[in-house]
C-alpha positions in Angstrom: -21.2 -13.9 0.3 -17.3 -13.2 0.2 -18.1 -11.6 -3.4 -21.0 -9.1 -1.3 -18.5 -8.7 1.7 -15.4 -7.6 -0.5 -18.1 -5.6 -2.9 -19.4 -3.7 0.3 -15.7 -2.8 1.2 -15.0 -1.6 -1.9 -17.9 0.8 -1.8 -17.1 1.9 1.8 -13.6 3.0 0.9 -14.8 5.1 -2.4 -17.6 6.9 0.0 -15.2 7.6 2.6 -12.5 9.0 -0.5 -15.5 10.8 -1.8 -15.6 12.6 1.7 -12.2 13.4 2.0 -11.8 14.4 -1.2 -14.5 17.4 -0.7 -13.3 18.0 3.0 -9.3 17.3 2.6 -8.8 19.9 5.9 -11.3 17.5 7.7 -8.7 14.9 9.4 -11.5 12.9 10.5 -12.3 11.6 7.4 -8.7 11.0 6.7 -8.1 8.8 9.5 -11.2 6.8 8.9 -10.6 5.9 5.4 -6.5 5.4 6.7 -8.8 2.7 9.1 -10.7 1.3 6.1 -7.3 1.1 4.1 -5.5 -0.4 6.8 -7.6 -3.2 8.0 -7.9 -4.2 4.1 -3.8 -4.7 4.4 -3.4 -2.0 1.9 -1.1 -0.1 4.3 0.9 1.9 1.6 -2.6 4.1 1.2 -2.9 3.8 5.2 0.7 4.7 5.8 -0.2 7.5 3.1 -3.6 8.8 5.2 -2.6 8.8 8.6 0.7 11.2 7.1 -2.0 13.3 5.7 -3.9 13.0 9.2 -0.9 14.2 11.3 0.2 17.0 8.7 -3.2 18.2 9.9 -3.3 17.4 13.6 0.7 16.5 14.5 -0.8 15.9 17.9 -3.4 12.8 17.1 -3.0 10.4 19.5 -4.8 7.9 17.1 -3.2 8.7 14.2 0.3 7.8 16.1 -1.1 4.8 17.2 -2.4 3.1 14.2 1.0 4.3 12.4 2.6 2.2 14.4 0.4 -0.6 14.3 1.7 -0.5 10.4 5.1 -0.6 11.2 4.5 -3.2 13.5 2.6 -5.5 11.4 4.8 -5.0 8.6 7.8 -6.0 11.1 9.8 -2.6 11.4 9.3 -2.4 15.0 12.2 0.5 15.8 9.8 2.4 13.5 6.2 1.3 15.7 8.0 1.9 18.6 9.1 5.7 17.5 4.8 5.9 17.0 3.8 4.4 19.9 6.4 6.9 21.8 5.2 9.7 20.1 1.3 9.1 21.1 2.2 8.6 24.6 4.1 11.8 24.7 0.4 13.3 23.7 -1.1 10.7 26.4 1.7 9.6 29.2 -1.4 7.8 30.9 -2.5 5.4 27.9 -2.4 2.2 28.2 -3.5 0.7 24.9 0.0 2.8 23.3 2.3 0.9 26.4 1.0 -2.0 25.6 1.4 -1.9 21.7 5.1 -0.5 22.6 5.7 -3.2 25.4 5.1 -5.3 22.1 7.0 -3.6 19.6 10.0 -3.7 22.1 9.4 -7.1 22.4 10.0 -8.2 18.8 12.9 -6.6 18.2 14.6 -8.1 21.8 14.2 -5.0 24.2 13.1 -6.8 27.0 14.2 -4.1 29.9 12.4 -1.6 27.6 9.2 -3.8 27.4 9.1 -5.1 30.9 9.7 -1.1 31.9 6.5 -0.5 29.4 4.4 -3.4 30.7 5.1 -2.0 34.2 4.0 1.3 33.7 0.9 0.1 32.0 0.1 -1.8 34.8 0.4 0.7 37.2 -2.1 3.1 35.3 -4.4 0.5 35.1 -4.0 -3.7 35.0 -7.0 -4.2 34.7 -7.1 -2.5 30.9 -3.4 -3.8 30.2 -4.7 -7.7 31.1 -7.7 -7.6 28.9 -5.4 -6.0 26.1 -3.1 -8.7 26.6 -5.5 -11.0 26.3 -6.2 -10.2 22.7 -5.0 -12.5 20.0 -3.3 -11.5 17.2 -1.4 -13.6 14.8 -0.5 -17.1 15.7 -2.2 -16.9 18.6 0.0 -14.0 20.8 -1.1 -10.5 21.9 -1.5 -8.6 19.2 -1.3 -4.9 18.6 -4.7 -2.8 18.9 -5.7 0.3 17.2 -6.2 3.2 18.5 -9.9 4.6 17.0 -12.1 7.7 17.6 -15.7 6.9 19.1 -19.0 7.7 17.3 -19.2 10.5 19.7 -16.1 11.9 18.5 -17.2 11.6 14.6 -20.4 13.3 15.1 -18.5 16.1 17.1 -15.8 16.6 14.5 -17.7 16.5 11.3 -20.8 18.7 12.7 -19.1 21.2 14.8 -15.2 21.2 13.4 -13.8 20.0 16.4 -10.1 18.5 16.2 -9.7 14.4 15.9 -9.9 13.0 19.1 -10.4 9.8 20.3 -7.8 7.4 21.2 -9.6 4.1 22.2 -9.0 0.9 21.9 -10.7 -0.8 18.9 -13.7 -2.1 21.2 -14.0 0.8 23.0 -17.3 3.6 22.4 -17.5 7.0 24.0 -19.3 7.2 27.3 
């Protein structure tokens, strides 16, 4: 079955390259194989697609967010936090990027910074920022969530054009 799962994966990643490669304008397509590369652990091609993404669309909240997330996982958390300050300055109001940064700041012994982060999440909404916190990531602490684009959002960008949007949590569809 692991030989199927890994096979599939495989195959899922040269579909989506097939894509960008005859759409490279389409950011879309860019950020969802970035998503495929990046949850594989392969984050140089990740790192590599989500440039491509904002070169396209500087302003993609989701493409900020999940660069981050790389930094993050890969322990440069000066670097996740520039990300995650950069996609809230395209969304002040979102709570999944304060909560990543609240965690980035925490690794690297900003406590003011993250309590000041953790703050302001919760005043937009602690409902969001508790279940977020509730996550596990490794060894069993709050981990870092990406940021992803909602079917919605896919169907909208690759039939009509429209620019990447999204910006949801990883369990999050659009309405």
């Amino acid at each position: 079955i692991e030989k199927q799962v890994a096979e599939h994966g495989v195959q899922r990643v040269v579909e989506m390259q097939r894509l960008v490669e005859t759409h490279p304008e389409e950011a879309i397509y860019r950020f969802l194989l970035a998503g495929l590369h990046k949850n594989g652990r392969f984050f140089d091609a990740a790192h590599e697609q989500y440039k491509k993404v904002l070169a396209l669309e500087p302003s993609s909240f989701p493409a900020h967010v999940n660069l981050g997330n790389i930094f993050f996982q890969t322990g440069q958390y000066a670097e996740a936090s520039t990300y995650y300050r950069k996609a809230l300055s395209e969304r002040p109001d979102s709570v999944l990027a304060l909560h990543n940064l609240h965690l980035a700041q925490s690794e690297s012994f900003d406590f003011r910074g993250a309590e000041a982060s953790l703050n302001r999440a919760r005043e937009i909404d602690a409902g969001e920022i508790a279940a977020l916190l509730s996550r596990k990531g490794a060894g069993e602490r709050p981990g870092v969530v990406d940021a992803r684009v909602g079917t919605g959002s896919i169907l909208k960008a690759t039939l009509g054009g429209a620019r990447l949007g999204g910006g949801r949590a990883a369990d999050d569809e659009d309405a």
